[in-house]
N, C-alpha and C positions, 0 to 999 in steps of 0.2 A: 504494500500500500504506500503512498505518494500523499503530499497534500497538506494541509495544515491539520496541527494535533486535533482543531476542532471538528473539521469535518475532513478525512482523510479520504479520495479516493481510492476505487476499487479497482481491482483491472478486470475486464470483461465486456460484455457489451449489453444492454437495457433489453430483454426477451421481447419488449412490446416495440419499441422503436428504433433498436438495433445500434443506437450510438454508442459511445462509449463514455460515456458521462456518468457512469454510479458513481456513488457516495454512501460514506458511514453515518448515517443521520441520526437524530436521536433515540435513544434505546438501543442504537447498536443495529439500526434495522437500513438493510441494505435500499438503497432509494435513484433515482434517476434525477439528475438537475434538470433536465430538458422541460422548460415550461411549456411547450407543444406537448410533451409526452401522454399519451391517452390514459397510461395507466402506471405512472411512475411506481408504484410499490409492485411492480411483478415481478422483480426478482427476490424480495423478499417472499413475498406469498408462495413462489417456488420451493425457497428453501424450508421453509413452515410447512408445505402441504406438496410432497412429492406426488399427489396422485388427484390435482388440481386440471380442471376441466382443460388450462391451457398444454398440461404434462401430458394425461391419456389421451386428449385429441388428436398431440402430438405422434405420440402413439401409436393410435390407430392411422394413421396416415404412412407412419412409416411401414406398418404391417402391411399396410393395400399398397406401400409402392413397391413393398418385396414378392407379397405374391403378384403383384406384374411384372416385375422383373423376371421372377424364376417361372414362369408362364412363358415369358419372350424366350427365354435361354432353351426354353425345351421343345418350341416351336421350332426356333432356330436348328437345335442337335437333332430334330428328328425331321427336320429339311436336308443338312449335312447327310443323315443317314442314307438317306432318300436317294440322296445324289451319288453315295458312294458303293447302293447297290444294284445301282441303273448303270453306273460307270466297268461297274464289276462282272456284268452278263453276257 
């Protein structure tokens, strides 16, 4: 951490507006300077509530972009296949 002993910044970046402006704010609760920021305390409410609609939404998103991924890959290996037993006859 960097900053004045008052309010020391964080290194990382704000989960809701992506800058890199956190701060140690009062109580020790991780906070966003960005006064645009829509929702300056989400990386604190992260760190308080691992399983927070922004964490498992996350989540789930990544889970639907692995099964398309691994859906593409086997599309793919079973076109390769395709080709390699048309090429083979």
């Amino acid at each position: 951490m960097t900053g004045t002993s008052s309010n020391p910044t964080v290194q990382g970046y704000c989960p809701t507006c992506r800058n890199s402006s956190l701060f140690l704010g009062n109580g020790g609760h991780v906070t966003c300077a960005r006064i645009d920021c829509p929702n300056p305390c989400a990386a604190d409410d992260l760190l308080h509530s691992p399983t927070s609609p922004l964490v498992t939404g996350t989540l789930k998103q990544l889970a639907a972009a692995i099964v398309e991924t691994v859906d593409r890959l086997n599309d793919h290996t079973n076109a390769v296949k395709q080709a390699v037993d048309r090429s083979t006859r």
